[in-house]
C-alpha positions as CSV (number, residue, x, y, z in Angstrom):
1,X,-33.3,5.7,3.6
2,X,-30.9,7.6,6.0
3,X,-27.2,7.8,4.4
4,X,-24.2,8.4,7.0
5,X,-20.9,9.7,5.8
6,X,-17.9,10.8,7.4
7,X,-14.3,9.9,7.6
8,X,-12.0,6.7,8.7
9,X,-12.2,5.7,11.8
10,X,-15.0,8.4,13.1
11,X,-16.9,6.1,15.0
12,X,-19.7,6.2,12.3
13,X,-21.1,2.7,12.8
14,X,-21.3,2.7,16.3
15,X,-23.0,6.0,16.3
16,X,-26.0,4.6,14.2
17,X,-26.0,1.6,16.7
18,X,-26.3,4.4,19.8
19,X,-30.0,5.8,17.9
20,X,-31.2,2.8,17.0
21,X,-33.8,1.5,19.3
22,X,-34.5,-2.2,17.8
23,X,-31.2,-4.7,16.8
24,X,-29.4,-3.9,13.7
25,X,-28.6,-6.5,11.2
26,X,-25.3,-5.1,9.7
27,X,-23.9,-6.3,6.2
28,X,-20.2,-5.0,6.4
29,X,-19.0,-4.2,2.6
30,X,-21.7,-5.9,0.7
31,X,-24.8,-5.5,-0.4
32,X,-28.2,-7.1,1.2
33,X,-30.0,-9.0,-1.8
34,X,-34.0,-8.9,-1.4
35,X,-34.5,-12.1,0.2
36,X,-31.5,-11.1,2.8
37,X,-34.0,-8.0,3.5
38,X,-37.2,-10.1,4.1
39,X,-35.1,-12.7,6.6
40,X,-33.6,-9.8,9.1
41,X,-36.6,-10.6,10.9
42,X,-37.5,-6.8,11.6
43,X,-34.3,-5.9,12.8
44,X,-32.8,-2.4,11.1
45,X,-30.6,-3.1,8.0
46,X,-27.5,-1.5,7.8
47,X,-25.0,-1.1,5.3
48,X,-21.3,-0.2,6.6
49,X,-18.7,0.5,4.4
50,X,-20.8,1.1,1.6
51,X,-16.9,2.9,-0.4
52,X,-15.6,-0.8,0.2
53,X,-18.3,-2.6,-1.7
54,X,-17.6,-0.1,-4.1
55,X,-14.2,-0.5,-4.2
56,X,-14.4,-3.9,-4.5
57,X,-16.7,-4.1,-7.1
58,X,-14.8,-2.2,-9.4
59,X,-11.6,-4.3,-8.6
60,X,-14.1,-7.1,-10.0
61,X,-14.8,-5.2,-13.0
62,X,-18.3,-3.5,-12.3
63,X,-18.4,-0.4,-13.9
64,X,-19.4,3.4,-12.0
65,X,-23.6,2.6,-13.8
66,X,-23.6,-1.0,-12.9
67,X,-22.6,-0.4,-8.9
68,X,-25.0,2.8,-8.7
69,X,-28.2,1.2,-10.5
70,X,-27.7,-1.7,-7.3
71,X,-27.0,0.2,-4.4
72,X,-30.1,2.5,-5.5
73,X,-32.1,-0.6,-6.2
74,X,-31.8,-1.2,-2.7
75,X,-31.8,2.1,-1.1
76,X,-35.9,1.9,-3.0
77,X,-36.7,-1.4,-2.4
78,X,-35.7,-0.9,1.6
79,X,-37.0,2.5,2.6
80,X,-35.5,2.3,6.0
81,X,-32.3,1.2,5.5
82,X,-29.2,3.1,6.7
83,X,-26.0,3.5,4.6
84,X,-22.9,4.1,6.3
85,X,-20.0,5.2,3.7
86,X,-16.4,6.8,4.2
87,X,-16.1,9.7,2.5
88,X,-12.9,9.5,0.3
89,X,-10.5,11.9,-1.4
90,X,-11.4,15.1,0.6
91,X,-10.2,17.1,-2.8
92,X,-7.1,15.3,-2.9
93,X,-6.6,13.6,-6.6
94,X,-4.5,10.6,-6.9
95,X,-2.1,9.6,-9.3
96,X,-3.4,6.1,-9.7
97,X,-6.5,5.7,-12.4
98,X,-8.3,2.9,-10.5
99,X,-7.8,5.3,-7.1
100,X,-9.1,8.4,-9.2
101,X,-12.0,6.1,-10.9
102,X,-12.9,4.7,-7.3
103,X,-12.9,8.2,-5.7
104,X,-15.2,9.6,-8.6
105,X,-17.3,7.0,-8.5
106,X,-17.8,6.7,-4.8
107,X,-18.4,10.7,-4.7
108,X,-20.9,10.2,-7.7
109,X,-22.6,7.4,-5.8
110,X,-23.3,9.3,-2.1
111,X,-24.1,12.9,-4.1
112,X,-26.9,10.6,-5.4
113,X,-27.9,8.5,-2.3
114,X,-28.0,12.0,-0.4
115,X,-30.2,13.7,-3.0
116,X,-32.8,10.3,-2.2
117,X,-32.1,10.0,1.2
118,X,-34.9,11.3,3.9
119,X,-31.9,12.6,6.2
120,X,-27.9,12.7,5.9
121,X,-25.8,13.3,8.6
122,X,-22.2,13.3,8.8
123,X,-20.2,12.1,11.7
124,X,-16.5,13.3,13.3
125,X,-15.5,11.7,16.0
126,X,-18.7,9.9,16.6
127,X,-20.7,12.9,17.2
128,X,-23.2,13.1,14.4
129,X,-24.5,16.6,12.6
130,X,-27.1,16.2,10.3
131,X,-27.0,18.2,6.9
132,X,-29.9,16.9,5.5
């Protein structure tokens, strides 16, 4: 599993897309179930936006151990998969719970991924480093 991080609107996604050497099949804010896997037909599975499904997911009432057990269900079950994730918060703590709960939670979630992942990089303005 490769994780990509980085901030809005760094050209993340299309960065991934410019290594990649076989078509990606790109789930955008959701998560691949098994089946989804087995069908992309050999393409590389990407997930974009991974703090979105996130976000979402706690706006539907999933709680912080629910969303992390899934996303690291699929992170072993798909060895090369590539998760693409804002980061959020950048130190800054907002006043809003659910904003504070969804920033924790999303930082909880990538220190984890990263710590499984074979490589990290982080991208700004679509140039990637990798840190890992």
């Amino acid at each position: 599993m490769e994780l990509i991080i980085g901030g809005f609107a760094q050209a993340k996604i299309e960065y991934v897309k410019s290594t990649l050497e076989i078509e990606p099949v790109i789930f955008d804010a959701v998560l691949p179930t098994v089946d989804e896997i087995r069908d992309s037909r050999g393409g590389q599975i990407i997930i974009n936006h991974l703090n979105l499904w996130i976000k979402n997911e706690l706006c539907a009432g999933k709680n912080a151990l629910e969303l992390e057990r899934e996303i690291i269900n699929i992170a072993e079950s798909c060895h090369d998969i590539i998760i693409v994730s804002d980061e959020v918060g950048s130190g800054v703590v907002p006043l809003d719970e659910f904003e504070r709960n969804y920033r924790e939670t999303t930082g909880r979630i990538l220190t984890k991924l990263a710590k499984r992942a074979e490589g990290v990089t982080r991208v700004i303005c679509g140039i990637g480093q990798k840190i890992k």
